[in-house]
CHARMM-style PDB file with segment names, atoms N, HN, CA, C and O in Angstrom:
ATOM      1  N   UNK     1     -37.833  -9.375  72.530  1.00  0.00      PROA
ATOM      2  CA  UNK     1     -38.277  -9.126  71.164  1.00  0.00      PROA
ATOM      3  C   UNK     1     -37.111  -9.378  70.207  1.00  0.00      PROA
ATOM      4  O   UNK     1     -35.959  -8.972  70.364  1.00  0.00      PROA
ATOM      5  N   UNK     2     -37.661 -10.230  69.022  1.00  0.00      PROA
ATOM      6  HN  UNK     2     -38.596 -10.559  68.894  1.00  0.00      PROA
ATOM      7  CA  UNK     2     -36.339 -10.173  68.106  1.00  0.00      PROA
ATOM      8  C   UNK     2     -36.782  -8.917  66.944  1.00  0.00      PROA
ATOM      9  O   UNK     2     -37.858  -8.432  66.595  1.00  0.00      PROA
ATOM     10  N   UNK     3     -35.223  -8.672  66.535  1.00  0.00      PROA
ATOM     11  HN  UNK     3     -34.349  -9.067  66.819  1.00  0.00      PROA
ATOM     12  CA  UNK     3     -35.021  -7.768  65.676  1.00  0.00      PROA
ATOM     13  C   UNK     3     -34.304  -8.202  64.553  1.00  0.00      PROA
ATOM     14  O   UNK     3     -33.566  -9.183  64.469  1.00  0.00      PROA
ATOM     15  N   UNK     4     -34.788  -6.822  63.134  1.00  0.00      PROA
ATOM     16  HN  UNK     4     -35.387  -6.025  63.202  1.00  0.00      PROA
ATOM     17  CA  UNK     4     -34.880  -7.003  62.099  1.00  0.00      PROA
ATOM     18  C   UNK     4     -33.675  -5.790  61.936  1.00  0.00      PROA
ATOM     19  O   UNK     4     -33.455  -4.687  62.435  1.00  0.00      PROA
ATOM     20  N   UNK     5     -32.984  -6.761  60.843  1.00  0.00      PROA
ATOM     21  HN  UNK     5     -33.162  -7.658  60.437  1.00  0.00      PROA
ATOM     22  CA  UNK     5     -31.663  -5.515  59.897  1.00  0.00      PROA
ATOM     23  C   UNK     5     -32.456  -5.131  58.529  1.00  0.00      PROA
ATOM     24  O   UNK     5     -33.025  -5.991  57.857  1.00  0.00      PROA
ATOM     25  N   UNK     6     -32.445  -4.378  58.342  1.00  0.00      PROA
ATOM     26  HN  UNK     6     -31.982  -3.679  58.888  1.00  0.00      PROA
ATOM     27  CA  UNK     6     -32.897  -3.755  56.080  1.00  0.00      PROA
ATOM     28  C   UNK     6     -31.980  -2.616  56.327  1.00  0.00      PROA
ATOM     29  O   UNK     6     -31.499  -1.814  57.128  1.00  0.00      PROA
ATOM     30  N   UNK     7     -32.069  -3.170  54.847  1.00  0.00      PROA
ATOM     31  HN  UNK     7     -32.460  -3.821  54.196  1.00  0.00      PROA
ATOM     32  CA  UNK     7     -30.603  -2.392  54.281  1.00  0.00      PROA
ATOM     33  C   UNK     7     -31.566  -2.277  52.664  1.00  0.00      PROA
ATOM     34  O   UNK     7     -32.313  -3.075  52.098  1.00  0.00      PROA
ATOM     35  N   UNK     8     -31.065  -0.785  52.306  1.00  0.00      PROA
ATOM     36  HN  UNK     8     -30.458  -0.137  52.766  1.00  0.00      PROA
ATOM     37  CA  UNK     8     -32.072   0.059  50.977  1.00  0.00      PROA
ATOM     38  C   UNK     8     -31.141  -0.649  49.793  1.00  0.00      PROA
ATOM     39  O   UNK     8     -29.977  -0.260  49.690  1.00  0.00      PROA
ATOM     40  N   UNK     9     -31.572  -1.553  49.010  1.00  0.00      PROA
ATOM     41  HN  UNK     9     -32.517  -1.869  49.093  1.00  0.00      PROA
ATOM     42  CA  UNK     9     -30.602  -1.761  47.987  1.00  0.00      PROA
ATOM     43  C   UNK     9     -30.864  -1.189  46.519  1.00  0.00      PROA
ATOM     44  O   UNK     9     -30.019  -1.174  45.624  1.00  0.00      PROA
ATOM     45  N   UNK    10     -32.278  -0.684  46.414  1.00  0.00      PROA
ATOM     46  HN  UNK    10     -32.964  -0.696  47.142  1.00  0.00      PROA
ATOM     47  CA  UNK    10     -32.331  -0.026  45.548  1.00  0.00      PROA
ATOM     48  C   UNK    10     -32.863   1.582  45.199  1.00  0.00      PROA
ATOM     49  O   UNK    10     -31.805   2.103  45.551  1.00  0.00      PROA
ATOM     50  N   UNK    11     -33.278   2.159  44.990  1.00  0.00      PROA
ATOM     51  HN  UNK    11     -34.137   1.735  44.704  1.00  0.00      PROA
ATOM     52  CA  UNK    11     -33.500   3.943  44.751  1.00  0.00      PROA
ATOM     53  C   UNK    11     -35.112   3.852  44.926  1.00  0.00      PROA
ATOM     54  O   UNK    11     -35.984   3.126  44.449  1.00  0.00      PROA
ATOM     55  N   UNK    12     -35.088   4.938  45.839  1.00  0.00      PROA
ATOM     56  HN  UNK    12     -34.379   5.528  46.227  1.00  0.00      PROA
ATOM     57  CA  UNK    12     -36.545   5.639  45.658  1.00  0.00      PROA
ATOM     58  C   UNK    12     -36.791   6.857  44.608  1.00  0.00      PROA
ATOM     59  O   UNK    12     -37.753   7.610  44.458  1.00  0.00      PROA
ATOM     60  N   UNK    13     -35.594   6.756  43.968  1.00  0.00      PROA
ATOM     61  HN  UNK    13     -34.812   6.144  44.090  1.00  0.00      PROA
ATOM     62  CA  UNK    13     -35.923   7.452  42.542  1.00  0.00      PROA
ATOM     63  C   UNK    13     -37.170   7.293  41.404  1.00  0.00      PROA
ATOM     64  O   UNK    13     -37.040   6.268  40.736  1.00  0.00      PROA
ATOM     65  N   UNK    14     -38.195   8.003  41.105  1.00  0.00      PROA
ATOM     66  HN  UNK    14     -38.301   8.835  41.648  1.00  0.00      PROA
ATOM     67  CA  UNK    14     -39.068   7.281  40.277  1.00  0.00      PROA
ATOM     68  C   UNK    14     -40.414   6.723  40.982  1.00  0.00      PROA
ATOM     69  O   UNK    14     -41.521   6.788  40.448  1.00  0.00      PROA
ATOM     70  N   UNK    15     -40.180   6.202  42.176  1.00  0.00      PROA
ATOM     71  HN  UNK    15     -39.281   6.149  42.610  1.00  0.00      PROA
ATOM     72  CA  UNK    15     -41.466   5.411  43.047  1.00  0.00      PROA
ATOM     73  C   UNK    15     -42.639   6.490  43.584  1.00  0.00      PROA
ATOM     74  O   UNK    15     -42.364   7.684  43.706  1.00  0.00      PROA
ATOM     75  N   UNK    16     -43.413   6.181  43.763  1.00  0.00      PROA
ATOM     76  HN  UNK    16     -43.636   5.211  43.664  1.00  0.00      PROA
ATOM     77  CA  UNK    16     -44.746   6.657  44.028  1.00  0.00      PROA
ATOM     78  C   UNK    16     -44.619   7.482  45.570  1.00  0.00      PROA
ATOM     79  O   UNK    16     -44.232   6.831  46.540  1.00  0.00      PROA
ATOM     80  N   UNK    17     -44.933   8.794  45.705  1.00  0.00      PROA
ATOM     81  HN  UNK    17     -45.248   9.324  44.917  1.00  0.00      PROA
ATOM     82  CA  UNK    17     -44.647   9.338  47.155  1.00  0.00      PROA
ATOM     83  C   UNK    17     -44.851   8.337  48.370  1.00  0.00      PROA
ATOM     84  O   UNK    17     -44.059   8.275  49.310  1.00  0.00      PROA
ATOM     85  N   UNK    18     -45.855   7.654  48.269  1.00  0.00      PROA
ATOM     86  HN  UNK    18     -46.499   7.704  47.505  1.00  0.00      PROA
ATOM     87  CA  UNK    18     -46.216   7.313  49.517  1.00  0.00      PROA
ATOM     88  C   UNK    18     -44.789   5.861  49.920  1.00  0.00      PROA
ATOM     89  O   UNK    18     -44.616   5.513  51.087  1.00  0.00      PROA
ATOM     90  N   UNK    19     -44.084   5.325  48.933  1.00  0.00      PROA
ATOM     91  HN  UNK    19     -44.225   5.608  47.984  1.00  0.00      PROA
ATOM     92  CA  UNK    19     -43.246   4.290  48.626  1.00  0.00      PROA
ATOM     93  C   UNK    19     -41.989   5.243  49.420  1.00  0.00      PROA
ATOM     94  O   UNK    19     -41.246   4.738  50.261  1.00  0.00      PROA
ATOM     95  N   UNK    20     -41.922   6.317  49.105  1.00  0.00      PROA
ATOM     96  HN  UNK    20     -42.525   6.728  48.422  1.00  0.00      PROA
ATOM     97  CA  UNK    20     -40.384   6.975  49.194  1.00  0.00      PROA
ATOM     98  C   UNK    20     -40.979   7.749  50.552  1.00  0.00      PROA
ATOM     99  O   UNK    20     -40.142   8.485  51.074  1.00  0.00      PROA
ATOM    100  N   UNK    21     -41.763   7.726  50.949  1.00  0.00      PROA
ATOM    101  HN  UNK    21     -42.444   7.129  50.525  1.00  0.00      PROA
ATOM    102  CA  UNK    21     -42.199   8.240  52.545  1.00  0.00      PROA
ATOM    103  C   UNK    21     -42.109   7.429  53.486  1.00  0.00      PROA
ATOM    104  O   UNK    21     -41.642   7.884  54.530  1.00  0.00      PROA
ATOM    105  N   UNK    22     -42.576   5.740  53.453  1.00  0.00      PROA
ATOM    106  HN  UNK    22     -42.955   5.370  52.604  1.00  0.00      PROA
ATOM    107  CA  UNK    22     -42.370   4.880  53.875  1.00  0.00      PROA
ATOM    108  C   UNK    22     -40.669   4.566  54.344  1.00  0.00      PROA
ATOM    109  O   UNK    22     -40.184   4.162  55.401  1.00  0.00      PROA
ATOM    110  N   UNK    23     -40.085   4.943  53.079  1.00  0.00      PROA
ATOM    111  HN  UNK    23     -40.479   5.271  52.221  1.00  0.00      PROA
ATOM    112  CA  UNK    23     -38.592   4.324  53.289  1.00  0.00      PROA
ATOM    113  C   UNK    23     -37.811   5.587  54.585  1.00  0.00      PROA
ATOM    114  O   UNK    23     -37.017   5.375  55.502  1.00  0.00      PROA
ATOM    115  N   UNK    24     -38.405   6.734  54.165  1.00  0.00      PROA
ATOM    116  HN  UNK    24     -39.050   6.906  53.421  1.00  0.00      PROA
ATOM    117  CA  UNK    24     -38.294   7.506  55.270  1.00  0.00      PROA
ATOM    118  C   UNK    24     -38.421   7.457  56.397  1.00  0.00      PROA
ATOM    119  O   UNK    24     -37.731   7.913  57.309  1.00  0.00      PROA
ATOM    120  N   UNK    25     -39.899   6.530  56.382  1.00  0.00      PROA
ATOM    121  HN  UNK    25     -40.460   6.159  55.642  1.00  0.00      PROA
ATOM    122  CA  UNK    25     -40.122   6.088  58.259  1.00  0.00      PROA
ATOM    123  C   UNK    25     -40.057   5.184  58.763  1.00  0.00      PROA
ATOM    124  O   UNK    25     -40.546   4.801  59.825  1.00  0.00      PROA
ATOM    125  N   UNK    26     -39.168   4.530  57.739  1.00  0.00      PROA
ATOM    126  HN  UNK    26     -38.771   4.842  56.876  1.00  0.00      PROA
ATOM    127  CA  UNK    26     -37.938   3.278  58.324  1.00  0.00      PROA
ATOM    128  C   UNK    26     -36.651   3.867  58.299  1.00  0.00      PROA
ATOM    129  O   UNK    26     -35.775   3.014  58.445  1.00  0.00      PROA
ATOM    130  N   UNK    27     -36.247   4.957  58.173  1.00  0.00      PROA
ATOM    131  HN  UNK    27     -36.959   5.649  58.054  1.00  0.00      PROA
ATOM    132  CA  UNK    27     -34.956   5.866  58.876  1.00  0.00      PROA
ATOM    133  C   UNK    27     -33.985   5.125  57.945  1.00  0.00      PROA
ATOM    134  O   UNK    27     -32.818   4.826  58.199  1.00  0.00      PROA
ATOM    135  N   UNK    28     -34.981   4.775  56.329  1.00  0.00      PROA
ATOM    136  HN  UNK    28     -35.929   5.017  56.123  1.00  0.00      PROA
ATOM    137  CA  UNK    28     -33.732   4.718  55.010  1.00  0.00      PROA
ATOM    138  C   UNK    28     -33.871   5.929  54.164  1.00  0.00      PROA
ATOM    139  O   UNK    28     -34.883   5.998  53.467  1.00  0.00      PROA
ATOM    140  N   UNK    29     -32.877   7.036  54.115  1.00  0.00      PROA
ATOM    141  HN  UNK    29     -32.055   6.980  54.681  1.00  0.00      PROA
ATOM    142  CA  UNK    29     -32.951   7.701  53.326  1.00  0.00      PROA
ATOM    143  C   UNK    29     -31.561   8.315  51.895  1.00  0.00      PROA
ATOM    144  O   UNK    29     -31.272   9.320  51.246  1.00  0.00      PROA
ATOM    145  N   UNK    30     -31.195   7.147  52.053  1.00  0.00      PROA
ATOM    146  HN  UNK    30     -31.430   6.330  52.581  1.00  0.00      PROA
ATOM    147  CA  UNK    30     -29.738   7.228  51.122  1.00  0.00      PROA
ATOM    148  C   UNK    30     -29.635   5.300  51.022  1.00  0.00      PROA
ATOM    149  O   UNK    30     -29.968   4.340  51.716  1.00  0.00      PROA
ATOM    150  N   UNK    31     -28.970   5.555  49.719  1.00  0.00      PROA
ATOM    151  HN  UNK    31     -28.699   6.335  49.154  1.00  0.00      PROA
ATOM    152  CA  UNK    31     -28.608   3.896  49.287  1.00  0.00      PROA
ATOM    153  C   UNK    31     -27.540   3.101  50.135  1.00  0.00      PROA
ATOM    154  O   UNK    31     -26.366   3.470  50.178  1.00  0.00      PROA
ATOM    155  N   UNK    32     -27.907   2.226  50.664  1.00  0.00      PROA
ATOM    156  HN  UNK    32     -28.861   1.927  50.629  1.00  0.00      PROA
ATOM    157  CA  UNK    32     -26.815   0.970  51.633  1.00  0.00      PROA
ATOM    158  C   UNK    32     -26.707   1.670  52.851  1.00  0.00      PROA
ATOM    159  O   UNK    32     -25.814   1.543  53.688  1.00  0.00      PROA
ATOM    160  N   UNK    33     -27.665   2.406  52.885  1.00  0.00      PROA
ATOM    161  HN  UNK    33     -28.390   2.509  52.205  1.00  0.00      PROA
ATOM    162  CA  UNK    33     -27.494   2.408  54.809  1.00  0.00      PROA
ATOM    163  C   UNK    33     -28.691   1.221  55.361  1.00  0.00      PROA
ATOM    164  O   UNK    33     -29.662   0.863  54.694  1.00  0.00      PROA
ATOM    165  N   UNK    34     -28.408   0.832  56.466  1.00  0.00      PROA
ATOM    166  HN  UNK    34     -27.619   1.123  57.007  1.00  0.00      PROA
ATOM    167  CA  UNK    34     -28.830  -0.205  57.262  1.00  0.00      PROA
ATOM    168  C   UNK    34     -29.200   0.421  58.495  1.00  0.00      PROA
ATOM    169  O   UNK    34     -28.479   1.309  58.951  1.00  0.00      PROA
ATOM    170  N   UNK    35     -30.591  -0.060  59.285  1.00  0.00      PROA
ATOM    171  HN  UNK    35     -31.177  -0.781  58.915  1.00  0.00      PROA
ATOM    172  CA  UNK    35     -30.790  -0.021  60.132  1.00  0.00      PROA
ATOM    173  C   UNK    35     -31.907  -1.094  61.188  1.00  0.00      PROA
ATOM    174  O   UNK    35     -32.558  -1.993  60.655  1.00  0.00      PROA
ATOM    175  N   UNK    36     -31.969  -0.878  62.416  1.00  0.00      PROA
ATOM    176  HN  UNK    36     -31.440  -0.148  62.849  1.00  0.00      PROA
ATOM    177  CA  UNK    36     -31.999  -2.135  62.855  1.00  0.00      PROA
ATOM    178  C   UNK    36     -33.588  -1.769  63.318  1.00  0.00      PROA
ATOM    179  O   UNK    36     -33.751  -0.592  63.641  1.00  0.00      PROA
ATOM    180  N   UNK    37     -34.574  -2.501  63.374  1.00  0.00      PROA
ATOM    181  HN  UNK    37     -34.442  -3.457  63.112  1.00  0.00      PROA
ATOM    182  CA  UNK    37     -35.978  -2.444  63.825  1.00  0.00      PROA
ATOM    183  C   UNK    37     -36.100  -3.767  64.785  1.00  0.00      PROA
ATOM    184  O   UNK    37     -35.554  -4.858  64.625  1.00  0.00      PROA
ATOM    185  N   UNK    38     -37.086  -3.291  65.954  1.00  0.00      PROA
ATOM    186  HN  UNK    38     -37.529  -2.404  66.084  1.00  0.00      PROA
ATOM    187  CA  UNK    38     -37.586  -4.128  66.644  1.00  0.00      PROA
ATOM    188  C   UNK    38     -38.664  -4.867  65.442  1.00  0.00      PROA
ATOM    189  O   UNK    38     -38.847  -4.351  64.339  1.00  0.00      PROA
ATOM    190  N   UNK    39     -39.240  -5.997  65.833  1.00  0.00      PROA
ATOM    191  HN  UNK    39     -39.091  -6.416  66.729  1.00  0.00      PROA
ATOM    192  CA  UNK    39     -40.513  -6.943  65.070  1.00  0.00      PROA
ATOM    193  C   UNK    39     -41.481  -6.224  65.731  1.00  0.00      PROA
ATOM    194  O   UNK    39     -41.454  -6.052  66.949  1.00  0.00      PROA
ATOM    195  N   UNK    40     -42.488  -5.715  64.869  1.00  0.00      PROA
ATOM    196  HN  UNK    40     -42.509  -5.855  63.879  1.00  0.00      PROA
ATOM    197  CA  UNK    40     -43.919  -5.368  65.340  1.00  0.00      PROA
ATOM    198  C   UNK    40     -44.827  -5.047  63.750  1.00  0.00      PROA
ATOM    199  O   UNK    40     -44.349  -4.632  62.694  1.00  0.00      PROA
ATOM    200  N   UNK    41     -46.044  -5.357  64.017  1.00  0.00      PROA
ATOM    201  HN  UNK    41     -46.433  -5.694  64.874  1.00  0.00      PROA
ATOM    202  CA  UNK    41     -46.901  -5.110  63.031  1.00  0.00      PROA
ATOM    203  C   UNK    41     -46.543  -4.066  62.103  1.00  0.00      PROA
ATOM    204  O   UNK    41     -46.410  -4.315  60.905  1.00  0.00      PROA
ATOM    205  N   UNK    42     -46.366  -2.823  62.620  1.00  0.00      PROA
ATOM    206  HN  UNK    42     -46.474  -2.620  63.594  1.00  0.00      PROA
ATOM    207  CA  UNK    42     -46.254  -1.467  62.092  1.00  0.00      PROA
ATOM    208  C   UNK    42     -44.973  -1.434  60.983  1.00  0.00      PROA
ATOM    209  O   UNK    42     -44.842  -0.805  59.933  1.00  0.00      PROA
ATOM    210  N   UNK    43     -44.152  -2.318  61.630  1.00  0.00      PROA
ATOM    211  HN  UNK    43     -44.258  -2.829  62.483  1.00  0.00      PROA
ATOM    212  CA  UNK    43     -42.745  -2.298  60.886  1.00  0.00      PROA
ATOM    213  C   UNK    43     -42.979  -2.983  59.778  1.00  0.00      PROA
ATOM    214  O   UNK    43     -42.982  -2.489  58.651  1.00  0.00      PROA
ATOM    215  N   UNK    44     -43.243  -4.486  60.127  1.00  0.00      PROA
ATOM    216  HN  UNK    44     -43.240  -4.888  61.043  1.00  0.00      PROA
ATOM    217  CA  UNK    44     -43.418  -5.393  59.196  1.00  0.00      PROA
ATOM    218  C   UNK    44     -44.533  -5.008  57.690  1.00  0.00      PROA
ATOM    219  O   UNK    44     -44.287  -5.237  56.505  1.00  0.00      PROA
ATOM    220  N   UNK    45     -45.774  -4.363  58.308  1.00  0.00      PROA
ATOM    221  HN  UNK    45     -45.974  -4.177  59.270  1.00  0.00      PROA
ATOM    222  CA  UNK    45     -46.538  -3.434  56.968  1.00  0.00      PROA
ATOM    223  C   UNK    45     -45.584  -2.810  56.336  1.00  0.00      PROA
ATOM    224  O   UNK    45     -45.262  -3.136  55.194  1.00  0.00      PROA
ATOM    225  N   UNK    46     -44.945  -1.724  57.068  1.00  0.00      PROA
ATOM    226  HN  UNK    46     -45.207  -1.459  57.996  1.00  0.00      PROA
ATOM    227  CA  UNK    46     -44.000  -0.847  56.168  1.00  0.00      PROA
ATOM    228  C   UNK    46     -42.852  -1.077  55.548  1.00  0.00      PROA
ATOM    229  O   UNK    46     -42.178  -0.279  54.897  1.00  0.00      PROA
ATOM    230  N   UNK    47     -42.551  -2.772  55.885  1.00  0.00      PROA
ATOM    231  HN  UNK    47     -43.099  -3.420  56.414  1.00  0.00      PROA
ATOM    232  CA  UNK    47     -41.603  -3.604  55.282  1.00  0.00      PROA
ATOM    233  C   UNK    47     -41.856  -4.026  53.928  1.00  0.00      PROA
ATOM    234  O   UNK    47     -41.228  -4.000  52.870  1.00  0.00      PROA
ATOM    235  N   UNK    48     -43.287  -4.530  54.418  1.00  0.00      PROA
ATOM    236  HN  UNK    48     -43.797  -4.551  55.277  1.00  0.00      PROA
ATOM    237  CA  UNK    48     -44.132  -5.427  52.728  1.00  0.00      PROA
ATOM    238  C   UNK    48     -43.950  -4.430  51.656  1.00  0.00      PROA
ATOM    239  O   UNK    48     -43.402  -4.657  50.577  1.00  0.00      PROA
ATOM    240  N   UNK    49     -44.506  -3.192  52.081  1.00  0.00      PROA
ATOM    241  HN  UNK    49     -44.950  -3.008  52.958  1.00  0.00      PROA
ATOM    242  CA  UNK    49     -45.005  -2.107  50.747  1.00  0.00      PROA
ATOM    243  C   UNK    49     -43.752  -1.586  50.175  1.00  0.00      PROA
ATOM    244  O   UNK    49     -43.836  -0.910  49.150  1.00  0.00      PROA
ATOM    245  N   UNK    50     -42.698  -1.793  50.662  1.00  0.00      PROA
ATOM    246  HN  UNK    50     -42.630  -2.342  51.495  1.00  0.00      PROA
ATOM    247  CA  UNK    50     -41.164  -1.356  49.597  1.00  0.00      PROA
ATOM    248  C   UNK    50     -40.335  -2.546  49.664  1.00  0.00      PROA
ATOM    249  O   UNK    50     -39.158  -2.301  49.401  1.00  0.00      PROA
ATOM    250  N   UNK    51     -40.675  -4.183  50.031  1.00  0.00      PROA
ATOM    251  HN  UNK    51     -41.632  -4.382  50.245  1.00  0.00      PROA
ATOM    252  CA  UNK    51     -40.171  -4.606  49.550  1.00  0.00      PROA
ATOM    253  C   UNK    51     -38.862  -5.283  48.519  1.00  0.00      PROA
ATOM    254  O   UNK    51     -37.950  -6.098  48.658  1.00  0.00      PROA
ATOM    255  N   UNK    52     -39.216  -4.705  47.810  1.00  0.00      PROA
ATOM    256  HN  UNK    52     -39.957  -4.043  47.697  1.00  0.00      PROA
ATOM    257  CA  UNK    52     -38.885  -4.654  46.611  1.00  0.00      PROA
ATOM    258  C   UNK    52     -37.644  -3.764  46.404  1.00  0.00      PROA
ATOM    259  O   UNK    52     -37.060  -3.811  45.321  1.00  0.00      PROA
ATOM    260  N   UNK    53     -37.277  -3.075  47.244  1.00  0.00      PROA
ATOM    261  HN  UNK    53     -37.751  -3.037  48.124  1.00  0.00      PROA
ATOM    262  CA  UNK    53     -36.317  -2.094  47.600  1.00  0.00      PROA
ATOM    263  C   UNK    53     -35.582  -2.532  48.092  1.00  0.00      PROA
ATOM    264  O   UNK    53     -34.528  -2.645  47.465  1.00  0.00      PROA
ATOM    265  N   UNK    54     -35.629  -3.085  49.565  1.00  0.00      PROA
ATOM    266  HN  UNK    54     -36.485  -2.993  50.074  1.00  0.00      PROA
ATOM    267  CA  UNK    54     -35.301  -3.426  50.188  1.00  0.00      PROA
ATOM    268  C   UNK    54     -34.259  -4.521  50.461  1.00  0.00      PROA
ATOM    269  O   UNK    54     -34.189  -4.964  49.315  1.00  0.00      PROA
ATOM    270  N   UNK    55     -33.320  -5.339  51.237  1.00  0.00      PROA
ATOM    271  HN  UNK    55     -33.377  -4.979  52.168  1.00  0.00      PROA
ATOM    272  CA  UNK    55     -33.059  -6.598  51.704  1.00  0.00      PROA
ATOM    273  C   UNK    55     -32.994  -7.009  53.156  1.00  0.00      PROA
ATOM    274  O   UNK    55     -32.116  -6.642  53.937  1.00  0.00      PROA
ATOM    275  N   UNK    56     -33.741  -7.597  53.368  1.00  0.00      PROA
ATOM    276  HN  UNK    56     -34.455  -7.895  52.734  1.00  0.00      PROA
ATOM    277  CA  UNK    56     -33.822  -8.352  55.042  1.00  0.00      PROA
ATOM    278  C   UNK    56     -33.204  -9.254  55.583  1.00  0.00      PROA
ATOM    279  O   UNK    56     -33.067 -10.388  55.125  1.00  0.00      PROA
ATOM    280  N   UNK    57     -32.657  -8.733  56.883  1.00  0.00      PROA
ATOM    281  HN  UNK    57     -32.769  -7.812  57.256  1.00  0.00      PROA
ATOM    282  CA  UNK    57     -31.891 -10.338  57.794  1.00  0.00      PROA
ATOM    283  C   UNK    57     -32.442 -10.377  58.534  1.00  0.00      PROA
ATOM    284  O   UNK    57     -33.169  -9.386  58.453  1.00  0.00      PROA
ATOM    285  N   UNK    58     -32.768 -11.129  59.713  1.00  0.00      PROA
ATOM    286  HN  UNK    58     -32.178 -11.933  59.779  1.00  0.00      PROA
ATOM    287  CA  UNK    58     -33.240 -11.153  60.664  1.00  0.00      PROA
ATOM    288  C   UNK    58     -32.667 -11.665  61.489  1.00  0.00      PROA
ATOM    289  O   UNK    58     -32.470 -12.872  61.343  1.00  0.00      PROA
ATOM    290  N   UNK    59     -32.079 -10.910  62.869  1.00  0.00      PROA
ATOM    291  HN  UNK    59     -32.239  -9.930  62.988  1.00  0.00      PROA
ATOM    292  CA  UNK    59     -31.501 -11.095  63.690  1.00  0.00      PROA
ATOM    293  C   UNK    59     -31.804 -12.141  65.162  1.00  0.00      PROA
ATOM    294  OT1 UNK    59     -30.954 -12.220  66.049  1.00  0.00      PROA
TER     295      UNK     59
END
């Protein structure tokens, strides 16, 4: 399986609960921490919907 790096580049300050819950259950909960996810459906949904937050590499 390949894997995915995100890293939080911007604040869940302000965003809609379900946006700042998400970033939670991608194990981002503070600005510029990084962490590493396997590729699977579940991830990748919870990737799309904060976006925008976010920045992706792919390993």
């Amino acid at each position: 399986m390949s894997k995915i790096k995100i890293k939080q580049i911007r604040s869940g300050i302000g965003r809609p609960i379900d946006q700042k819950r998400t970033l939670v259950a991608l194990g981002l909960n503070k600005m510029h921490r990084t962490v590493e996810h396997e590729i699977n459906p579940q991830i990748m949904g919870m990737i799309n919907k904060v976006k925008h937050l976010l920045e992706i590499e792919e390993l």
